[in-house]
Structures are given as structure tokens and as C-alpha cells.
C-alpha positions in Angstrom: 162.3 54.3 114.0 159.6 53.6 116.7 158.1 56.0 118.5 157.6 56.4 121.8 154.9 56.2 123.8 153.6 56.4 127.7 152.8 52.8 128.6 148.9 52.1 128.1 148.5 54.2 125.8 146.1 52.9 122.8 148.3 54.0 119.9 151.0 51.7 121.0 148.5 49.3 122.3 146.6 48.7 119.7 148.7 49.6 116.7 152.0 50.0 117.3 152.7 53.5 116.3 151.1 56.7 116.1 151.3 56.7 112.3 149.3 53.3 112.3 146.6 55.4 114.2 145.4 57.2 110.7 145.1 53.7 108.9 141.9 53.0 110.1 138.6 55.7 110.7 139.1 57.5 114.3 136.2 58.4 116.3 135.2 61.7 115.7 135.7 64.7 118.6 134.9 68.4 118.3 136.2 71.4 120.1 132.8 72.9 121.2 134.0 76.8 121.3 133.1 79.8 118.0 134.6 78.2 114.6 134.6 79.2 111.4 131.4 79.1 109.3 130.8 76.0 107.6 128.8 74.5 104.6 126.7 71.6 105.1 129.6 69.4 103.9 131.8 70.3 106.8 133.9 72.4 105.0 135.3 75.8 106.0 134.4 79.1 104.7 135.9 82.5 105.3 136.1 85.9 104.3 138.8 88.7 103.1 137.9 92.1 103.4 135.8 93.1 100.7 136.0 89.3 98.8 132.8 87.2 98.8 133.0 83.7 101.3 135.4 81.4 99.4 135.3 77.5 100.3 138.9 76.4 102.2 139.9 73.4 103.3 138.3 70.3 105.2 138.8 71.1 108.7 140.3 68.2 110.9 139.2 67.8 114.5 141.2 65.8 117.2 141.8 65.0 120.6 145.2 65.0 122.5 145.7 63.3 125.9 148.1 64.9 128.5 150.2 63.1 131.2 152.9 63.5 133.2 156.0 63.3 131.3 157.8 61.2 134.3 155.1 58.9 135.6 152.5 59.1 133.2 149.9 60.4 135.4 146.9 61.4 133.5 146.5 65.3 133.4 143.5 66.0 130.8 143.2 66.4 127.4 143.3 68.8 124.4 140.3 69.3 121.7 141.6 70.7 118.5 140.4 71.8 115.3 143.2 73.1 112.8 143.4 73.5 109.0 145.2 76.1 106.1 143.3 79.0 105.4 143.4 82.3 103.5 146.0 83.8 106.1 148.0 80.3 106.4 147.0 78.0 109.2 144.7 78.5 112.3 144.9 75.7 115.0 141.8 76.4 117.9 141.6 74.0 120.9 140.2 73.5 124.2 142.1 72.0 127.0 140.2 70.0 130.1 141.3 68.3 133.2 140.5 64.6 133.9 137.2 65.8 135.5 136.2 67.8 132.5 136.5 71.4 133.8 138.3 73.6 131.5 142.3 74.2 131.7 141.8 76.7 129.1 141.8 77.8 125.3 144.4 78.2 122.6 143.3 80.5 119.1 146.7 80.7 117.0 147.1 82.0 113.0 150.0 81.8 111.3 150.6 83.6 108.0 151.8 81.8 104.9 155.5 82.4 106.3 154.6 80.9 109.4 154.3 83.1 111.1 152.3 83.8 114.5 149.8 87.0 112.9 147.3 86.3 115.8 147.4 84.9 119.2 144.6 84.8 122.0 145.6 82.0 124.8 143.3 82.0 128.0 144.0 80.2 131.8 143.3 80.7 134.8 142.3 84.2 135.7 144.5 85.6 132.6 144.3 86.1 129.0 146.6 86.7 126.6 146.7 88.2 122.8 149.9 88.7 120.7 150.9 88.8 117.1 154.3 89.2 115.0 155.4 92.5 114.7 159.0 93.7 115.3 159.7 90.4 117.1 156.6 89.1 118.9 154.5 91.5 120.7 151.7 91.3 122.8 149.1 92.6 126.3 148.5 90.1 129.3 145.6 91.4 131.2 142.5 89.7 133.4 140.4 87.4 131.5 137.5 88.5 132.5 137.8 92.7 133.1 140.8 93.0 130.6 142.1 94.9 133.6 145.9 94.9 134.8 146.8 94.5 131.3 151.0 94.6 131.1 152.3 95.5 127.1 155.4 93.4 125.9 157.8 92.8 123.2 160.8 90.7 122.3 162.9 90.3 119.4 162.1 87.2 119.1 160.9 84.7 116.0 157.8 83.3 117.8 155.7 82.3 120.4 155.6 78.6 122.7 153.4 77.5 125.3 151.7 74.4 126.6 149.5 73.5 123.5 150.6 71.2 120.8 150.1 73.8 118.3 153.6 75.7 119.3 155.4 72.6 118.1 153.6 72.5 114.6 154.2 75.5 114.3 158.0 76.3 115.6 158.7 73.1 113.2 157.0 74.9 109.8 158.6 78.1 110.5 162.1 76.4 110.6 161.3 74.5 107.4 164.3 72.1 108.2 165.8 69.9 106.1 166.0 66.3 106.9 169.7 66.1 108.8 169.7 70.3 109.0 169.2 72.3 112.9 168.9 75.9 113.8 168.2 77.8 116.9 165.3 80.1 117.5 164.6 82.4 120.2 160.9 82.1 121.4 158.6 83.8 124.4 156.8 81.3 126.4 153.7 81.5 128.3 152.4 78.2 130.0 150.7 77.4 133.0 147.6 79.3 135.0 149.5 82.5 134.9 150.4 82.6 131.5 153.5 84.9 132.2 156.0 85.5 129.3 159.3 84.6 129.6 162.1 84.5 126.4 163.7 81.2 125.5 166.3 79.6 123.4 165.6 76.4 121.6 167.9 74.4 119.4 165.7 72.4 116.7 167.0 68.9 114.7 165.3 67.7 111.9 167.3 64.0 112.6 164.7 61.8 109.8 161.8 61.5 108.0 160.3 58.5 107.6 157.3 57.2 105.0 154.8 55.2 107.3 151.7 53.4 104.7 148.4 54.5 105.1 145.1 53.9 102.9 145.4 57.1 101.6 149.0 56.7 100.8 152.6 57.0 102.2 152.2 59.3 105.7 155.8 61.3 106.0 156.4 61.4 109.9 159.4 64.0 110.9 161.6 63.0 114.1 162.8 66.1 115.7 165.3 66.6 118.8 164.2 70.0 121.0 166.9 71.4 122.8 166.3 73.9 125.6 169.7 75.8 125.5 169.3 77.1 128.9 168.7 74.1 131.1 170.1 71.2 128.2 167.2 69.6 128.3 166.4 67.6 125.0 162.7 66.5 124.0 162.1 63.6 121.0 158.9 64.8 119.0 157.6 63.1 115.9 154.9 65.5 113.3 152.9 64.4 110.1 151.6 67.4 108.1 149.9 69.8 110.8 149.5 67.4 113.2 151.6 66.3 116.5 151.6 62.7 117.0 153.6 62.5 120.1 156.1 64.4 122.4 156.6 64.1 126.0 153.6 64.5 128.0 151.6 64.4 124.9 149.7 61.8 122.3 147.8 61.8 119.5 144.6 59.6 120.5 142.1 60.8 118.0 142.1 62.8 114.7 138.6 62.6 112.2 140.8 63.0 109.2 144.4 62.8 107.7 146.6 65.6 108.3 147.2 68.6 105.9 150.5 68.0 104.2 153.6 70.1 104.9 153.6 73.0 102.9 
């Protein structure tokens, strides 16, 4: 099943899919915001409470590009860094426009359920930090005096927003089947303003299919996103903890191969 992409982009230019982008070595980017230590190696290190450092996984760094859904019109770019860790998965980015200035900054954990444990977005003149907890729960307040800070809760399963990151994440909560849906109820926060509002999305798990890579067959899952409000339906394609491609979104760089599903 092909997979598409806006025209001129270099994935379908070059190599005809965005699984054939991890055959061959990809430039390397870096998301130049506070990380987790590292070793000399590259790899990751972190701590539990009262536990000495223990070594984690590689770290993979990436690049997104971001473009109008309708008419392709460049809109910047996405730096990420994302790996499993001791609590589950952490994906950090940074997100510029096409003249470099900062959009803003994504920081989200997920336990080993999948779930969202710790969220800190940040646009605009706002900030925002949240976690799982009864539902979702969390305080929008200015970014830079924490003042007019609003509390909220919802009931529902987990967070969505602008970043790539919402999609890996929504799809390894679900867990779906190849063939299998379900809905989920989510609160959003996108934009400058990053103001919450509660959604229903229904997810499809429609096929998996093995791409070849040097390192072996690469699964790549085909998912149909349905808003159930407006009926709107979105064709994303994931490989491990990675997004390839989804409206508005490719998958131009990535200095590693994905972690695998887990």
C-alpha cells in the first residue's frame, strides 16, 4: 500500500516511500533543548529514586517537516528526540517556523501502559503541564510568570495536540489489532493558545505491512483517524515509535531505526 505524500517531498522523491527512507544512513539532526545525560557512546542514562544511573536505550533524533495539509505550503519543522525508558517512552521536540524562530516545545512521558504520566507543551505566551490522573488532568498558565494559571480535568484517556508524538502515542495506548478500531476520548491543546478542548476520535488499525530494510523487515501500521464530531478522517502510517507520515506531516530525517512496538 503506498503512502502518501505532499508532492516534492524527498521521501517520495527519492525513494518512493517513507519506509525506504531508513534503508540507507539519514543525516543526523538534534533537538538542541536539556536531554537526558548521556555516556560518551550516545547512549541514555537515567535515574530512579534511590537506584544508581542505569544505561537505557539508544536515543533516536529526527526531523519532521510541516506543511499545509491542502496546498502544501511549507509551515516549519519539528526536531525530536524519543526513546523507551525506565517509566516507558519520553518523546522531546522543538518546533520552528520556515525562518527558524521557535513555534514551540513538546516534553511527553508515557508509562509502560501508555500512558501520558508527564506533560509540559509550551507556545506562544502559554505553557502547559498535565499528567494521567483520574482522566487527564492538568494547569495552563503564562509561560513566562506561571501567572493566570486555570486547573482542569476530564475523564478522558489521553492527551492530543499538534506534535507527532500524540499519534505515536494514541496508537500504543490502543494496542489495536491489525483489522480491530475503538474510540477514545482525548483533550486537545494546539495552536499559540494551547487551550484544552475534549474530543472524540475513532481509531482503525486497517494493515500492517513488512517494508525490507538492512536491518531487517520494518512493520509499517496504516491507521484511519476519525474525528467523530466533524467526520473528518485522516490516513497515518507508524513504524515502532516513529510517525512516518500523516497530513500536514513527513518524516524527512531520523539518525537511527525506530524502537519496535512494544
Amino acid at each position: 500500500m503506498p503512502v502518501p505524500h505532499r508532492r516534492g517531498s524527498p521521501l517520495r522523491q527519492h525513494l518512493g516511500g517513507p519506509a525506504a527512507r531508513l534503508r540507507r544512513p539519514l543525516a543526523r539532526t538534534h533537538v538542541d533543548r536539556p536531554a537526558p545525560p548521556a555516556d560518551r557512546t550516545g547512549t541514555i542514562l537515567a535515574c530512579r529514586p534511590g537506584s544508581s544511573l542505569r544505561r537505557l536505550h539508544p536515543m533516536p533524533n529526527g526531523r519532521y517537516s510541516l506543511h499545509d495539509p491542502h496546498d502544501g505550503t511549507p509551515l516549519g519543522e519539528e526536531r525530536f528526540s524519543c526513546a523507551p525508558g525506565p517509566a516507558g517512552w519520553r518523546y522531546v521536540s522543538k518546533t520552528y517556523r520556515p525562518d527558524g524562530t521557535v513555534l514551540g516545545t513538546t516534553d511527553l512521558t508515557l508509562d509502560a501502559r501508555h500512558r501520558p504520566i508527564r506533560l509540559e507543551l509550551r507556545a506562544g505566551d502559554w505553557q502547559v503541564r498535565g499528567g494521567a490522573l483520574e482522566g487527564v488532568h492538568w494547569v495552563r498558565a503564562a509561560a513566562e510568570t506561571g501567572l493566570d494559571a486555570a486547573e482542569g480535568q476530564d475523564r478522558a484517556h489521553a492527551f492530543t495536540g499538534d506534535s507527532p508524538a500524540f499519534l505515536v502515542a494514541t496508537a500504543r495506548l490502543l494496542a489495536l489489532d491489525p483489522g480491530a478500531d475503538a474510540r477514545i476520548r482525548l483533550v486537545s491543546f494546539t495552536g499559540d493558545a494551547l487551550a484544552p478542548r475534549t474530543l472524540d476520535q475513532g481509531w482503525q488499525l486497517h494493515a500492517v505491512e513488512d517494508h525490507p530494510t538492512d536491518t531487517g523487515p520494518l512493520p509499517v501500521e496504516h491507521y484511519r483517524v476519525t474525528d467523530l464530531d466533524t467526520g473528518e478522517v485522516r490516513e497515518i502510517h507508524l513504524t515502532g515509535d516513529v510517525l512516518l507520515a500523516a497530513p500536514g506531516i513527513d518524516l524527512e530525517e531520523l539518525d537511527t531505526p525506530p524502537n519496535p512496538r512494544r
